[in-house]
C-alpha positions as CSV (number, residue, x, y, z in Angstrom):
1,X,136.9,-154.1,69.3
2,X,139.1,-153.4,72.1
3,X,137.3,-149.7,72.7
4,X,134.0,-151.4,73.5
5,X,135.0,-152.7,77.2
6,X,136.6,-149.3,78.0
7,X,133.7,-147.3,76.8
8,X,131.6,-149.5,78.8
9,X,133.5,-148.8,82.0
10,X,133.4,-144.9,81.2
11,X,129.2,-145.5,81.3
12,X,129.0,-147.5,84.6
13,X,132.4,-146.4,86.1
14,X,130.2,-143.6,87.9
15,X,128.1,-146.3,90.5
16,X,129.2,-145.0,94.1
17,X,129.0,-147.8,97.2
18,X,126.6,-146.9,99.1
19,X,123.6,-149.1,100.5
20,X,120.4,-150.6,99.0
21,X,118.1,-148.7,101.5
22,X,119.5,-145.6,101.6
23,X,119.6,-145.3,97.3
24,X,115.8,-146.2,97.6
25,X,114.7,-143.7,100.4
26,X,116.3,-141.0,98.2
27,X,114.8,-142.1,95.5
28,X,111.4,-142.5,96.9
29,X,112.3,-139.3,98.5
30,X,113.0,-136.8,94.7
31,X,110.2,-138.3,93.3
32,X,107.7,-137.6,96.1
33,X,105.4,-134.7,94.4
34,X,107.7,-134.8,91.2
35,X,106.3,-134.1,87.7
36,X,107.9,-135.3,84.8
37,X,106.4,-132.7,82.4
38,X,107.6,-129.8,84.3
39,X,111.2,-128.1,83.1
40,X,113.6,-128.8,86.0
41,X,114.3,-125.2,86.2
42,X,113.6,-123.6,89.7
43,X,112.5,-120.1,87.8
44,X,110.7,-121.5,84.3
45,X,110.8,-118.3,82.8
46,X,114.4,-119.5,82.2
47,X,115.4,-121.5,79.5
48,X,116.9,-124.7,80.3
49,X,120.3,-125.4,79.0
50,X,120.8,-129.2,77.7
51,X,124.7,-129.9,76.8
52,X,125.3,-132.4,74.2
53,X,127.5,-134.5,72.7
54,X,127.6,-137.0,70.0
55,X,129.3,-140.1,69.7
56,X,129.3,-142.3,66.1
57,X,130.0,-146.2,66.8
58,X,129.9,-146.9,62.7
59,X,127.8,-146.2,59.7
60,X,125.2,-148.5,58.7
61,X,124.1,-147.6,56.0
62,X,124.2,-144.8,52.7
63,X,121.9,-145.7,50.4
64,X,122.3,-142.7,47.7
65,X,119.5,-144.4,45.0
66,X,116.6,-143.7,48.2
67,X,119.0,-140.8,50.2
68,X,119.3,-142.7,53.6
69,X,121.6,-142.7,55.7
70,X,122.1,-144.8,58.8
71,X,124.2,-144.0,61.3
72,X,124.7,-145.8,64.6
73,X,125.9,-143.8,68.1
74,X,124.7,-142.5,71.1
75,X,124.2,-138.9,72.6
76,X,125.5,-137.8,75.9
77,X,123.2,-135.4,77.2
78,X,123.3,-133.1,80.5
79,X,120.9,-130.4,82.3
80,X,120.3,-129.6,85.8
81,X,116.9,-129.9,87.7
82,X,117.0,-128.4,90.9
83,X,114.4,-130.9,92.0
84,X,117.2,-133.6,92.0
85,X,119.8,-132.0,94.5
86,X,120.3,-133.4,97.9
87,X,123.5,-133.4,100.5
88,X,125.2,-136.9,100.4
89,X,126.1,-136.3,104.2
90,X,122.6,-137.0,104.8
91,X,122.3,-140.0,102.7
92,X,124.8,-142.0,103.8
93,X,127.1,-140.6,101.3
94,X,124.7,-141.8,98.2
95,X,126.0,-139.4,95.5
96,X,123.9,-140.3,92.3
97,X,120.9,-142.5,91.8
98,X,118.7,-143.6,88.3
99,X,115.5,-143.5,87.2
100,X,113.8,-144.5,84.5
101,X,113.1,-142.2,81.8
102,X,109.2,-142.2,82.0
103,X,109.8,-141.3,86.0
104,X,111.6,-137.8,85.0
105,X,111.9,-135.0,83.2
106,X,114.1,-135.4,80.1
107,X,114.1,-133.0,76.8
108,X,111.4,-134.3,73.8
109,X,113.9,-134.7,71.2
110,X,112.8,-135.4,67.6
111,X,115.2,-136.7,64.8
112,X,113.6,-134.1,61.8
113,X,115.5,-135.3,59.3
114,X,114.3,-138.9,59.6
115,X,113.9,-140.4,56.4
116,X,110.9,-142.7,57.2
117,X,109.1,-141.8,60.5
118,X,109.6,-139.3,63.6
119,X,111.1,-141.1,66.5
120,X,111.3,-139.9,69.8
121,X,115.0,-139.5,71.0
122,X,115.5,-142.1,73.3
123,X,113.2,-145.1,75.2
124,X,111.9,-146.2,78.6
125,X,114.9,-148.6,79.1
126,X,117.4,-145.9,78.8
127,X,117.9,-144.5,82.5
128,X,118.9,-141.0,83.8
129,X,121.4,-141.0,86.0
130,X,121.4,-137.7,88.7
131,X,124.2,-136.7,90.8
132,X,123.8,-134.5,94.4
133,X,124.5,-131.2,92.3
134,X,121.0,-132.3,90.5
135,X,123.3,-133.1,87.1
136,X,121.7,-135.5,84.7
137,X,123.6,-138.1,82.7
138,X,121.5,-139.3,79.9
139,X,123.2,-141.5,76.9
140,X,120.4,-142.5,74.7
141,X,121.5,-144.8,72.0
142,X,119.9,-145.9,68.4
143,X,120.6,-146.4,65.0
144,X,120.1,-143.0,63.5
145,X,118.1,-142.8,59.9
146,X,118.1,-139.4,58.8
147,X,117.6,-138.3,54.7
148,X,120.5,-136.8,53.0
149,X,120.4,-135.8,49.3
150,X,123.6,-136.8,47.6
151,X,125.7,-134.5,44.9
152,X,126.6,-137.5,42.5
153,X,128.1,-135.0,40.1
154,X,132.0,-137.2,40.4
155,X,130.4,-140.5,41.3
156,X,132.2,-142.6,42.2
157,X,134.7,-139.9,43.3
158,X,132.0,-138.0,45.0
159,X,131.5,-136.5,49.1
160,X,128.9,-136.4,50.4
161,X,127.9,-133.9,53.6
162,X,125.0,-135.0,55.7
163,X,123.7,-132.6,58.2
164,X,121.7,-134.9,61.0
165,X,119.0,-132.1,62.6
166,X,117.6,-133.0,66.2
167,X,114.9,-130.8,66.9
168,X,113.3,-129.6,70.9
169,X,109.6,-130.8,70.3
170,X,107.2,-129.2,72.1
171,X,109.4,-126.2,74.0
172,X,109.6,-122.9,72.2
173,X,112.9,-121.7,71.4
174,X,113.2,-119.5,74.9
175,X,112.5,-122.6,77.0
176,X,114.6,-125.4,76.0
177,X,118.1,-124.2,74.4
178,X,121.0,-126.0,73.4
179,X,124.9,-126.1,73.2
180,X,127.8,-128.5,72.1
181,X,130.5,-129.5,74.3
182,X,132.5,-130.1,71.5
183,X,132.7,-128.7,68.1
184,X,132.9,-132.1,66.2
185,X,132.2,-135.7,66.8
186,X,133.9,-138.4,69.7
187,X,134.8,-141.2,67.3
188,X,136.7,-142.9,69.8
189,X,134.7,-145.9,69.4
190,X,134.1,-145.6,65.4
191,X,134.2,-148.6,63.5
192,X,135.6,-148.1,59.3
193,X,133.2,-148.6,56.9
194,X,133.9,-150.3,54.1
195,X,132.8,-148.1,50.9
196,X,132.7,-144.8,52.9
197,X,135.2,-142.5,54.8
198,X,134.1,-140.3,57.3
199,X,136.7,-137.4,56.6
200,X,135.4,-134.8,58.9
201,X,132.6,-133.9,61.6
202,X,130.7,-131.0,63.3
203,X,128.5,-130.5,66.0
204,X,126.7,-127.2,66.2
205,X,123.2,-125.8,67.5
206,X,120.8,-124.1,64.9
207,X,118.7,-121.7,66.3
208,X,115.8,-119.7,64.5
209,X,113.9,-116.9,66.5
210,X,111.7,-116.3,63.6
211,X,110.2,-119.6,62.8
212,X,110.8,-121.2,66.4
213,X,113.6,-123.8,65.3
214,X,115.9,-125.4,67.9
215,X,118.1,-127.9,66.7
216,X,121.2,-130.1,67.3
217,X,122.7,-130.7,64.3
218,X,125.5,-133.6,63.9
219,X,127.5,-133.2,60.1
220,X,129.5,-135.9,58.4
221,X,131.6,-135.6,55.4
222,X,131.9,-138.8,54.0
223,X,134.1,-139.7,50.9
224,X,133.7,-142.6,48.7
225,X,136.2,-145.0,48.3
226,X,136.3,-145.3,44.6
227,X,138.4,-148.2,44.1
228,X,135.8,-151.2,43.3
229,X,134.0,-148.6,40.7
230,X,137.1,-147.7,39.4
231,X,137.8,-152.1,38.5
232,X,134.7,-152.8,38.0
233,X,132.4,-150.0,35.8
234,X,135.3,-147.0,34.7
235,X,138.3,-149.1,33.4
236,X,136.0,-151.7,31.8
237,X,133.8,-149.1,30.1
238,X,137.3,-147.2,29.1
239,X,138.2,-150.8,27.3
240,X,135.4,-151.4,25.8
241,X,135.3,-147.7,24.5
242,X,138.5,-148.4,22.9
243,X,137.2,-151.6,20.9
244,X,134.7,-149.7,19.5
245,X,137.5,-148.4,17.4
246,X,139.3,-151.0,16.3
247,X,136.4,-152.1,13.9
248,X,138.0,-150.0,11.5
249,X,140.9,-152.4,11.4
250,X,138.8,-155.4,10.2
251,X,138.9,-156.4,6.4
252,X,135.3,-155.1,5.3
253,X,135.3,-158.6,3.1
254,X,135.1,-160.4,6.5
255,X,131.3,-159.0,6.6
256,X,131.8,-158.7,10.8
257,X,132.3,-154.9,10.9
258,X,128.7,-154.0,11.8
259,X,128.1,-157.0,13.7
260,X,130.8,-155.9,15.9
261,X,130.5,-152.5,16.0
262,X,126.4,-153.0,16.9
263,X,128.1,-155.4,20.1
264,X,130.1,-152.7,21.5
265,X,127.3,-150.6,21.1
266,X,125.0,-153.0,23.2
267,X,127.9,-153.6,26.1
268,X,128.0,-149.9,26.5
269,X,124.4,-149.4,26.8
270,X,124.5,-152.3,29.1
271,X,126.9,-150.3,31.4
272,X,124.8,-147.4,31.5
273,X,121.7,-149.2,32.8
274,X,124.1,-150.3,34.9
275,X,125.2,-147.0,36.5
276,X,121.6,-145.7,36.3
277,X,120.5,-148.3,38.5
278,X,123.6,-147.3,41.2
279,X,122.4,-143.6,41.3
280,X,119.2,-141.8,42.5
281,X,117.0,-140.8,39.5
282,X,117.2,-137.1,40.3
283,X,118.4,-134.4,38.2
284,X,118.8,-131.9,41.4
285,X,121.5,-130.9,41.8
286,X,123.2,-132.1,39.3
287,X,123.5,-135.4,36.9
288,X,126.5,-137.7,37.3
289,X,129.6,-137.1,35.3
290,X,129.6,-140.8,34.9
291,X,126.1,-140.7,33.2
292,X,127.1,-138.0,30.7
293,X,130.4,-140.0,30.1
294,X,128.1,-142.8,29.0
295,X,126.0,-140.8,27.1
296,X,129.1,-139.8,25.1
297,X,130.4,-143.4,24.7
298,X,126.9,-144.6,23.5
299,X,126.7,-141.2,21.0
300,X,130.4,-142.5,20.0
301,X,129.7,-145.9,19.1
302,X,126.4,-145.3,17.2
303,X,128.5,-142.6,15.2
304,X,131.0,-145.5,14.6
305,X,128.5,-148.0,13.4
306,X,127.0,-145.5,10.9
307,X,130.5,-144.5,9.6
308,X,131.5,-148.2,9.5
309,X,128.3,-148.9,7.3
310,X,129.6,-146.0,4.9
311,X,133.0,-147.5,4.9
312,X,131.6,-150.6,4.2
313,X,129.4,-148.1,1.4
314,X,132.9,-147.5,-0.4
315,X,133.8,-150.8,-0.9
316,X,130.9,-152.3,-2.6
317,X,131.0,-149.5,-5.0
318,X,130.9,-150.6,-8.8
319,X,133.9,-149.8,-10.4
320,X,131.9,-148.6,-13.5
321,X,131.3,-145.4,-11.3
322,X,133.6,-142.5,-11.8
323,X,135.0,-141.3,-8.3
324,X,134.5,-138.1,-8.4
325,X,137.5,-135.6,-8.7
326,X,137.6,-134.4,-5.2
327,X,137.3,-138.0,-3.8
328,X,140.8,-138.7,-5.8
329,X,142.6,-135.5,-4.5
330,X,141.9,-136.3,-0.7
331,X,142.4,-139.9,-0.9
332,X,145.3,-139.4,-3.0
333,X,147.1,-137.3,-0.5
334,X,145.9,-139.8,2.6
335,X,147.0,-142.6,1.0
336,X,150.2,-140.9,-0.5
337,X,149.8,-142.3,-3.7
338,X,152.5,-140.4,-5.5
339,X,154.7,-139.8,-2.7
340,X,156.7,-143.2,-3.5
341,X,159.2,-143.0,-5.9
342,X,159.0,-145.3,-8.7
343,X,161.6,-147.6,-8.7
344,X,163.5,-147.1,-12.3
345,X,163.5,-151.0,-12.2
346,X,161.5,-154.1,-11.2
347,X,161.6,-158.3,-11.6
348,X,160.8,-157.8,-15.0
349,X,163.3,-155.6,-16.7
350,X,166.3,-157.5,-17.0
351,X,164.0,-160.3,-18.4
352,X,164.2,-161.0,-22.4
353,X,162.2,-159.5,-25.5
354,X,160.0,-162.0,-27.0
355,X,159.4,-162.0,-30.6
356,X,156.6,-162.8,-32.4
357,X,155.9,-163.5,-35.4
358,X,152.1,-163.3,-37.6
359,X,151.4,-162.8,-41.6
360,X,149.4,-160.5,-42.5
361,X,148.2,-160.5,-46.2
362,X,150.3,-162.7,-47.1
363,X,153.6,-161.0,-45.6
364,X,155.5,-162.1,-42.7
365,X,155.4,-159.3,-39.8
366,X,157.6,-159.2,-36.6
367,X,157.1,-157.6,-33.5
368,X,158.9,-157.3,-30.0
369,X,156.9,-157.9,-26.6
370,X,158.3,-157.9,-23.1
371,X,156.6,-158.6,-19.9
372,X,158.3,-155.8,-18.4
373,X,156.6,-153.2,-20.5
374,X,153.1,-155.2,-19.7
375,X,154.0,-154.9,-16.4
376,X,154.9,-151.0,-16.8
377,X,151.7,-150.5,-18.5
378,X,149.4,-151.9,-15.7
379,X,151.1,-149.4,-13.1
380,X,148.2,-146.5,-12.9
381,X,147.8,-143.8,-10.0
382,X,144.0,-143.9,-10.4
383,X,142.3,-144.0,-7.4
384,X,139.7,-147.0,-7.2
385,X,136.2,-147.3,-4.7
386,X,138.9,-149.8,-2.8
387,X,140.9,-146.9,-2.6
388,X,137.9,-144.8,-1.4
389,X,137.1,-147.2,1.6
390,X,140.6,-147.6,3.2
391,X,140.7,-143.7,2.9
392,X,137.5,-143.6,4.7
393,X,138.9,-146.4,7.1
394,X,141.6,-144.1,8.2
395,X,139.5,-141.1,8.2
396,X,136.8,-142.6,10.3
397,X,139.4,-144.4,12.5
398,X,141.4,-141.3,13.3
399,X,138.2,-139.2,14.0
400,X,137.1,-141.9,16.5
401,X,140.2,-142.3,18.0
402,X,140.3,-138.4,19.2
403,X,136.9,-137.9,20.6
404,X,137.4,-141.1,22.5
405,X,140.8,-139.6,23.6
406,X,139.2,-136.0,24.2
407,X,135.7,-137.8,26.1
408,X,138.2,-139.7,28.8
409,X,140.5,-136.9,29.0
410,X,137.5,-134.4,29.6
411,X,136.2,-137.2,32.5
412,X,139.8,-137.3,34.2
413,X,140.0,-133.6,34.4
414,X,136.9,-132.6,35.6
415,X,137.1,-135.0,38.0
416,X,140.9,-134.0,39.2
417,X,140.0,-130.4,39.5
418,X,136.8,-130.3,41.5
C-alpha cells in the first residue's frame, strides 16, 4: 500500500505553473479546426507509432471452470500529433495541457480476447495530457477480462500462460503500428494474489500483413499455489485410498467388510464430483492428472469390494466341499503350513495313560488311552475353506496394496517431472 501515493505523484507530478488564462487560450487555440478522427500524423501516408507500456496493480480474478481471467492495471500510452506542438516562450511558459478524450485523437483500441463483450480501450473521463513537442500521455485504466484456456493437466500443480491481445480497430496495419517500451510488465505497484503467482511477464506487438492483425499483446505466467489442494482434496483422498485396504484386515464374521468397503467406495466418488466441479469440463487439451487419479482410486475400490465379497465367498464355504488340489498347494505355501516344525512335544505328553477297562463276551478286556495321542491325532495339514479365505485375504490385500502404491507413485512422478 505504500506504492499507491508514489505512483500517484509519478501521474500528476508533470502539472507545470503556469496561469489559468494562458492554459485555456492554448487550449482553445489546438483545438480551433481540430478533428479528432484524423491520425495526428502531419504526412498520413505514414503510420503512426503508439508506444506502450503495461502496468498490472493485481489479479482479480482466474476462473479456470469458465476460462476468465481478470486482471486489473493501466496502460501508458504515447504518440505524437503534430497538431499539438506550440513554443512555451509564447505561452507564458505553459508546457503541457489536457483534454478530454472525446476532444482528441487517441488510438481505437479493442481488448480481442475479451471473454464477455468488446470494450473500447479507455473512457471520456480519462484525459490526454500533451506536451509543446506534441507528445501525448495517455494512462487508461480498467479491470481487464480477457479468456484464457487453462492446461489442467497437473492441477493443482499446474501454470497457466495467458496471452492478453489488444487489437488497432479500425486502422489497417500500415496506419496505426505499435511497439513496447519494455519487454515485460512494470509490477511496481502489483499486489500478491492469494491462490496465484505471477512468475513471469512479456509485452510484445503481433503483427500480421496477411490478415491485417495489429496487436499488443501483454503475457502472464501464473503458477498455482498448490498448498490448500494439497490439505484439503490430495492427502485426504491419499488416506482414504489407503482404508480402502484395510478391509482385508476385518474378521469376515464381523459381517462389516462390504459395508465398509461400499463407504470408501462412496467417499471417493464423492471426491471426484468434487474435483470435477473445480475444473472446466473440457477435454482440450488435455484431462487432469487428478481426474484420472480418481478414476483409478474409484476402479481400485470397486475391485476391492468385489474381491472382498469373494473373500467373504471362501469363508461361507461348506466344509462338505472338497478344495480342490490346486487351492491346497497355493494356500499351503502362503500360509506355510508345513514350514513349522512340529514340536516333538506338547501339554499333553508327559501326562498319564489311562486304562480302561470293558467285557466283552463275557471276558474282561484292557486297553490304554492318553490324551496326548488324541491330541496327536487331531493335528492334520489339510487345508480348510477357512484356510481358503485368509489365503485370499492376503492375496487380495497384497494386490491392493501395490496398485495403490504404484497409482500414487505414478501421480507424484508425473507430476515431479513435467
Amino acid at each position: 500500500m505504500n506504492k499507491i501515493p508514489v505512483f500517484i505523484v509519478l501521474l500528476i507530478g508533470t502539472v507545470g505553473s503556469t496561469y489559468h488564462d494562458d492554459v485555456y487560450q492554448l487550449s482553445k487555440k489546438l483545438l480551433d479546426g481540430y478533428n479528432n478522427m484524423i491520425r495526428g500524423s502531419e504526412n498520413l501516408s505514414r503510420r503512426t507509432y503508439i508506444a506502450f507500456m503495461f502496468n498490472i496493480i493485481k489479479i482479480a480474478e482466474y476462473d479456470e471452470v469458465n476460462g476468465k481471467l481478470a486482471v486489473v492495471g493501466f496502460f501508458f500510452l504515447q504518440w505524437e500529433d503534430y497538431r499539438m506542438k506550440w513554443n512555451p516562450d509564447h505561452h507564458n511558459g505553459t508546457n503541457n495541457v489536457m483534454f478530454e478524450t472525446k476532444d482528441v485523437w487517441v488510438p481505437n483500441i479493442i481488448l480481442t480476447t475479451s471473454h464477455s463483450d468488446f470494450r473500447k480501450l479507455g473512457t471520456d473521463d480519462v484525459p490526454v495530457r500533451y506536451d509543446s513537442q506534441g507528445k501525448s500521455y495517455w494512462y487508461p485504466a480498467d479491470v481487464f477480462s480477457s479468456s484464457c484456456t487453462p492446461n489442467i493437466y497437473y492441477y493443482p500443480y499446474d501454470t497457466q500462460i495467458c496471452s492478453i491481445y489488444f487489437s488497432s480497430w479500425g486502422y489497417g496495419i500500415q496506419e496505426v503500428g505499435f511497439y513496447s517500451i519494455r519487454d515485460d510488465v512494470n509490477t511496481y505497484v502489483y499486489d500478491e494474489h492469494g491462490l496465484w503467482n505471477l512468475t513471469d511477464t512479456s509485452a510484445f506487438v503481433h503483427e500480421d500483413s496477411t490478415n491485417q492483425i495489429n496487436a499488443m499483446v501483454i503475457q502472464l505466467t501464473l503458477t498455482r499455489m498448490p498448498t490448500f489442494y494439497l490439505i484439503n482434496m490430495i492427502l485426504p483422498i491419499i488416506v482414504i485410498g489407503l482404508l480402502n485396504i484395510l478391509v482385508f484386515l476385518l474378521p469376515a464374521e464381523s459381517g462389516e467388510r462390504v459395508g465398509y468397503s461400499i463407504t470408501v467406495l462412496l467417499a471417493i466418488a464423492v471426491f471426484q464430483t468434487i474435483a470435477s466441479d473445480k475444473l472446466p469440463h473440457v477435454s482440450r487439451p488435455q484431462i487432469s492428472l487428478l481426474c484420472i487419479k480418481l478414476l483409478i482410486d474409484l476402479v481400485l475400490s470397486v475391485l476391492v469390494t468385489t474381491l472382498t465379497i469373494v473373500s467373504l465367498y471362501f469363508y461361507d464355504m461348506p466344509d462338505s466341499r472338497k478344495v480342490p488340489v490346486y487351492l491346497q498347494a497355493i494356500c499351503g505355501l502362503i500360509l506355510c503350513k508345513k514350514c513349522s516344525p512340529n514340536k516333538s512335544e506338547d501339554k499333553y505328553d508327559n501326562e498319564e495313560t489311562y486304562k480302561v477297562y470293558k467285557i466283552v463276551n463275557g471276558k474282561q478286556m484292557t486297553t490304554s488311552i492318553s490324551l496326548s495321542d488324541v491330541r496327536k491325532a487331531e493335528k492334520t495339514d489339510v487345508i480348510n475353506w477357512t484356510d481358503v479365505g485368509r489365503c485370499s485375504d492376503i492375496v487380495f490385500a497384497t494386490f491392493s496394496l501395490l496398485a495403490f502404491i504404484a497409482s500414487n507413485v505414478a501421480f507424484v512422478v508425473l507430476v515431479i517431472v513435467k
